[in-house]
N, C-alpha and C positions, 0 to 999 in steps of 0.2 A: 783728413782721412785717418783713422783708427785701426791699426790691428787687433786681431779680434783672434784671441781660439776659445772654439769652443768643444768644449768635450763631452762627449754621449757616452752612457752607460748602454749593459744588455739590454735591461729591460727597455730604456728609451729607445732602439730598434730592433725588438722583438720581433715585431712582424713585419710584413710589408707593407700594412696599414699607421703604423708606426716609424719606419722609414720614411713613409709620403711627407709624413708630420714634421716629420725631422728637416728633412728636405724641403719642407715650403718656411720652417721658421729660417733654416738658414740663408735663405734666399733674401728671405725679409730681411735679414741682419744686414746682407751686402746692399740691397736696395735701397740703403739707408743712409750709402756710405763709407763703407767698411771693407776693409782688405780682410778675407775671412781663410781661419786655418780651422780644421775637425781634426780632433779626435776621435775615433770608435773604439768600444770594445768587441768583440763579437756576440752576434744576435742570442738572447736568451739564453738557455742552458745549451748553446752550444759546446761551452767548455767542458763542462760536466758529461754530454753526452762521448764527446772526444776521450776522457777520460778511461769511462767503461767501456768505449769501444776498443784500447788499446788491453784493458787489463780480459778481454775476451783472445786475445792474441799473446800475449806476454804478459803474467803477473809481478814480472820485476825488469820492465824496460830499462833503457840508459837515458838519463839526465838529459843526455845529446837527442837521440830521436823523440822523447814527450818534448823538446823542446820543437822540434823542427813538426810534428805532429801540430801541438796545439797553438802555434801561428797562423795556424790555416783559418783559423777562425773570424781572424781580426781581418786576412784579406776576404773575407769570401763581403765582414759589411764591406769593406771601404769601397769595392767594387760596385756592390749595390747601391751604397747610397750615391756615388758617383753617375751611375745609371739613372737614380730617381730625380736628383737634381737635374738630367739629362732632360727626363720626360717632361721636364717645366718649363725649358728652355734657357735654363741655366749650364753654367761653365763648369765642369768639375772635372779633378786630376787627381786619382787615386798615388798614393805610393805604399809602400810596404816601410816599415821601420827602417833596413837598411838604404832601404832607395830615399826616405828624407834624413840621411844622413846620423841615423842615431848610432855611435860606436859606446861597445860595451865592454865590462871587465869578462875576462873568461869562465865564467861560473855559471853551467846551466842550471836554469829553475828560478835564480834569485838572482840573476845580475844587477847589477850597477851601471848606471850612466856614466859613462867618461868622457865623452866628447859627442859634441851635435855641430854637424857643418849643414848650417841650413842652405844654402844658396839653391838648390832646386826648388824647395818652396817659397824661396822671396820668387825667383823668375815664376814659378805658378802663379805667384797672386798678382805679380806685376803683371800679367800677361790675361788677365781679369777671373782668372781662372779660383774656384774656391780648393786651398786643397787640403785632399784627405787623406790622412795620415791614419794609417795602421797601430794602435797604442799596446802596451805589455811587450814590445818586444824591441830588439837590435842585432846587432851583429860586431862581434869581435874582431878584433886587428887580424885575425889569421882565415877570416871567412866563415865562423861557424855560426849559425843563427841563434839566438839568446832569447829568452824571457826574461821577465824583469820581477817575476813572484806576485804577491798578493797587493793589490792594491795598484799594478804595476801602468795601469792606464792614464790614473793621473797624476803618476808620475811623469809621465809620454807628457802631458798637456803641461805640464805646470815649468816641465824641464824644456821642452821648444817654445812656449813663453820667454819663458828668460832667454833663452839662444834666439828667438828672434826682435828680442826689446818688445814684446807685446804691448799695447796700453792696456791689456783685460784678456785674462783668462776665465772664464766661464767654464763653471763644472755642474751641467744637467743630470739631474737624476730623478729618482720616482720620488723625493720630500721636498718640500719647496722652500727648505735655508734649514739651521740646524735650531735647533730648541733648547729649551731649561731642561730637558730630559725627554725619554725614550718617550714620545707620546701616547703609544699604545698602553706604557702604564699609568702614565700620571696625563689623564684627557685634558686638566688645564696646563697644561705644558703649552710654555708663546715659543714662536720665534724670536728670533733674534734677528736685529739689524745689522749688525756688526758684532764683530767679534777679534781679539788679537791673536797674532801670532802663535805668541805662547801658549795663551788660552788654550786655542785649539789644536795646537798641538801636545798637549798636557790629556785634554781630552779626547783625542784621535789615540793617542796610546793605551791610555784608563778603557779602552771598549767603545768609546762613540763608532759609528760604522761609517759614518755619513763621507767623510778622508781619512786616508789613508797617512801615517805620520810621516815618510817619507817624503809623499805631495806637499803636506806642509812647510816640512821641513826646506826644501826646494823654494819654496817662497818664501819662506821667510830670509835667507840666506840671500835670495836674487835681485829681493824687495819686488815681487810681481803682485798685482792687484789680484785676487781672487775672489769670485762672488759663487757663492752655490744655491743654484736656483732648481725651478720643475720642468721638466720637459711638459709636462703636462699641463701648466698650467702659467698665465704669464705674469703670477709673481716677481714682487722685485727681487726677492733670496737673501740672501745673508753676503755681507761685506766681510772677509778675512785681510786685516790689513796692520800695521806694524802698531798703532794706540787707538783701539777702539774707544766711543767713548761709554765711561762708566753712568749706567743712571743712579741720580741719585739715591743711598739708600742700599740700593744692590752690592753685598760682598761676595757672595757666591754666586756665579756665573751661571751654571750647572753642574748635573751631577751624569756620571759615567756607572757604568757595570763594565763589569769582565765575569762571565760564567765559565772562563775556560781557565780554571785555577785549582791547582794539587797545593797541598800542603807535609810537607817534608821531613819531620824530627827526628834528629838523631840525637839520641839520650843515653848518659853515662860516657862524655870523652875527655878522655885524661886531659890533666890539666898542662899540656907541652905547647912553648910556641911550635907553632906553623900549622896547627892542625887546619883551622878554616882556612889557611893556603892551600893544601894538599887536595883538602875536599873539592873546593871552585873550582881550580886549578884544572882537578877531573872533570868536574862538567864541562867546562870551558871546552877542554880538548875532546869532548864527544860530543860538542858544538849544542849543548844546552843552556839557554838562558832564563839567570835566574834573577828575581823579581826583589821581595822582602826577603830581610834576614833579618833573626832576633836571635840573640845568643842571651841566658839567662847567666846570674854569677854564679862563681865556684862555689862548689860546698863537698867537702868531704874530698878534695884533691879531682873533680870532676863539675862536666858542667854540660847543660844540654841545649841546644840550637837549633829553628826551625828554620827554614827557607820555602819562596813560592816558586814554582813554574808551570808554562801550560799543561794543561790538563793530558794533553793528548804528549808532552815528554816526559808525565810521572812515571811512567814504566822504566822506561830506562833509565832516567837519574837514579831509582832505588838501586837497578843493579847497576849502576856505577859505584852507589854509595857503596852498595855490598861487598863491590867488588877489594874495593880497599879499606876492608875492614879489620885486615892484618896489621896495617901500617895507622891504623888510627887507634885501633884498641876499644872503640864503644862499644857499649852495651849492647844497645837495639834499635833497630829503624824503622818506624813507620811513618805510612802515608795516609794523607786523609785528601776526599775527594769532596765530592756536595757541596762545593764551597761558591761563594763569589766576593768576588773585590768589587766595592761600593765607593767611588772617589767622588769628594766636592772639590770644584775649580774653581778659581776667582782670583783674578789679579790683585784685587783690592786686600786679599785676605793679608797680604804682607803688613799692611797697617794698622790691621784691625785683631786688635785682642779679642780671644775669648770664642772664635769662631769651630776651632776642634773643638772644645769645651762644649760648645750645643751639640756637636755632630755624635759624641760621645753621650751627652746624657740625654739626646733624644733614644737614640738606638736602646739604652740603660733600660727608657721608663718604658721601654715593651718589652723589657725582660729576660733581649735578645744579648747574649755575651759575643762578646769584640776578641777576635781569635789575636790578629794582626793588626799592627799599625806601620803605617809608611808617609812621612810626610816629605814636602818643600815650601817654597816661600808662597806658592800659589795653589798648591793643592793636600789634600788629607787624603788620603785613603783607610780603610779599615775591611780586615776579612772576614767574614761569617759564614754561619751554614746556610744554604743555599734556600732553604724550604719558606723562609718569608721577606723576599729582601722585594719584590714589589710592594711590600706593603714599609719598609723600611724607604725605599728611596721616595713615596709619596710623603710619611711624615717628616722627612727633610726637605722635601720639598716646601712643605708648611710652613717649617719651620724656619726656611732664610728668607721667606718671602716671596718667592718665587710663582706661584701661585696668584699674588694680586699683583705683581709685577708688570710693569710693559715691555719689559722686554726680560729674555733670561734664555738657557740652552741644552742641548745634546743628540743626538743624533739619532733616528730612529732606525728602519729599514735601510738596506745598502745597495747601489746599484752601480756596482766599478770592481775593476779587475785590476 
C-alpha cells in the first residue's frame, strides 16, 4: 500500500463540475490501493476575488487580517471536496492547515514552514479515510493564522510529503508535465519525462510557472518523488527526481522567461571601497531582491554598474538608490523597463563547451543586442528588450535541438497558489 498526495490547483476545482472530477479521480487513486492525502487551493479566482473585496473595505489592511481573510478560500474547497467525495460514497476528512499540523514562522503573507506534526492525518488515512488538507497556509507557535505567499500550495503538498514519508507526491494542474518551453510560443515545444532537481529548480526560478522554486526546493532537500501531471487529462506527466536521464544529444533542457524585470544603472560612482556594500546593503534592508549585477571598469577615477530586480520593485529601489546618493557621490540613475530575462537550462551544459557561445550568436544574427548576462554551471541567462524575445526564444529553441528532440522543457500556464 502507497501514500499518495495529491495536490489540486484553482483551476482543477473551479467549479463544481470540476470538483466531481477531482473527486471521482481520487477515489480512483484509493481504489487502487493507496492511503490517499489532497491538497487544494481554493476554487478559481477565488483569491483574487477575496482580494478586491477587502481593498473595497481597507485599501491598506494588516498582513494579519489579509492573512486570516484569504485562508477562507482553501477551507470553503476542502469542505467541498470532502462533501463531493461524500456524494460517491467515499470517506473524506477535511482539515484546515493548523488542524493538519502545519507550524509556521511568524511572518504574515510569506511564511515559512517550520514544523508539520502529521499524526491527525496518518489516523485519517488509517481509518480509511482520504484527507484533505487546506494548502497556502499554517499557523504560528503563538496562534496566529499564516499564509505561506506565492506558490504557497505546493509548498503544503510537497512539505507533508516529506513529513509523512510519502511514496509520491503528485502535483495536478491545467498542463500535463512541463515542456522544452512555454508551449504557447514555441507549438513544437515536447514534454518531458523527467526532469532533475536542479534542472527544475533553475527553471522554476528563471520564470517557468508550472512550480513554484520553494516546492522544489522542498524536494529536493527531502528526496520526495514528485511527478506533475493534468488534472484533465490522464497523462503520465513529468517525473521531478534527484538524476534524470539525459537523452542523448540534449545539452539544454529548456529555456525559461521572466517578463517581470527592471534594469538599474547607476553611472559615474567614485572609485572608493564599499560603495556596492552601501548600495545592496540598502536594498537588502528595504527587503529588495536583486538579480544581475554588472559593474564595468574604472576610468577616469569612476565607474558604472547595472543591477536587475522585479519589475514591480523598480520604483522603490530607484528611490532607495536616490536616497543615498550623498553617501555614494554618483552621477545619475536610471531605470529601464520593457525588458525580459531569457535563460537556457541544462544539466549537461557543465561539460559541454561552446553552448552560451550559440545562445549569444543566435540572439547576434537577429540583430537583437544582449543587455545582461548571468550565468552558472547549468544555466545562461541574458537580458533584452522585451518587443521580440518570442521570436528569440523559438530560434533557440532551433537552435539546441529542442524542436526535433524527444524529449526537452518549461512550463507554460500556472495553476497553484
Amino acid at each position: 500500500m502507497a501514500l499518495i498526495v495529491m495536490k489540486f490547483g484553482g483551476s482543477s476545482v473551479g467549479t463544481p463540475e470540476r470538483m466531481m472530477n477531482v473527486a471521482r479521480r481520487i477515489i480512483a487513486r484509493q481504489q487502487e490501493g493507496n492511503q490517499i492525502v489532497v491538497v487544494v487551493s481554493a476554487m478559481g479566482d477565488t483569491t483574487d476575488d477575496l482580494i478586491d473585496l477587502s481593498k473595497k473595505i481597507n485599501s491598506n489592511p494588516s498582513a494579519r487580517e489579509m492573512d486570516m481573510l484569504l485562508t477562507t478560500g482553501e477551507q470553503v474547497s476542502v469542505s467541498l471536496l470532502s462533501m463531493a467525495i461524500g456524494s460517491i460514497n467515499g470517506q473524506a476528512k477535511s482539515f484546515t492547515g493548523w488542524q493538519a499540523g502545519i507550524k509556521t514562522e511568524a511572518v504574515h503573507s510569506k511564511a515559512r514552514i517550520s514544523s508539520i506534526d502529521p499524526q491527525r492525518i496518518f489516523n485519517a488515512v488509517d481509518n480509511g479515510n482520504v484527507a484533505i488538507v487546506a494548502g497556502f497556509q499554517g499557523v504560528t507557535e503563538e496562534g496566529d493564522i499564516t499564509t505561506l505567499g506565492r506558490g504557497g500550495s505546493d509548498t503544503t503538498a510537497v512539505a507533508l510529503a516529506a513529513a509523512l514519508k510519502a511514496d509520491l507526491c503528485e502535483i495536478y494542474t491545467d498542463v500535463d508535465g512541463i515542456y522544452s518551453t512555454d508551449p504557447r510560443i514555441v507549438r513544437v515545444a515536447r514534454k518531458l519525462n523527467e526532469i532533475s532537481y536542479d534542472e527544475m529548480l533553475e527553471l522554476a526560478n528563471l520564470g517557468a510557472a508550472v512550480l513554484h522554486p520553494r516546492a522544489v526546493e522542498y524536494a529536493k532537500h527531502y528526496h520526495v518523488k514528485l511527478v506533475v501531471r493534468s488534472s484533465f487529462t490522464q497523462q503520465p506527466g513529468t517525473l521531478v527526481e534527484e538524476d534524470a536521464d539525459m537523452e542523448q544529444g540534449v545539452v539544454v533542457r529548456g529555456i525559461a522567461y521572466d517578463k517581470s524585470v527592471a534594469r538599474i544603472s547607476i553611472l559615474g560612482v567614485p572609485d572608493r571601497a564599499g560603495q556596492l556594500a552601501n548600495v545592496f546593503t540598502s536594498l537588502a534592508n528595504a527587503g529588495i531582491d536583486v538579480d544581475i549585477i554588472v559593474q564595468s571598469g574604472v576610468l577616469h577615477g569612476s565607474a558604472d554598474f547595472s543591477f536587475t530586480v522585479g519589475l514591480d520593485d523598480s520604483d522603490k529601489a530607484v528611490e532607495v538608490v536616490q536616497s543615498i546618493q550623498s553617501q555614494i557621490g554618483y552621477r545619475e540613475c536610471e531605470v529601464e523597463k520593457n525588458l525580459v530575462k531569457i535563460s537556457i537550462v541544462g544539466a549537461g551544459m557543465v561539460s559541454n563547451p561552446g553552448v552560451a557561445a550559440k545562445m549569444f550568436d543566435t540572439i547576434a544574427k537577429m540583430g537583437i543586442s544582449i543587455k545582461m548576462v548571468s550565468t552558472s554551471e547549468i544555466k545562461v541567462s541574458c537580458v533584452v528588450e522585451l518587443d521580440r524575445f518570442k521570436e528569440i526564444i523559438a530560434e533557440l529553441h532551433t537552435a539546441y535541438g529542442l524542436d526535433t528532440a524527444t524529449e526537452a522543457f518549461v512550463g507554460g500556464p500556472s495553476d497553484r497558489r
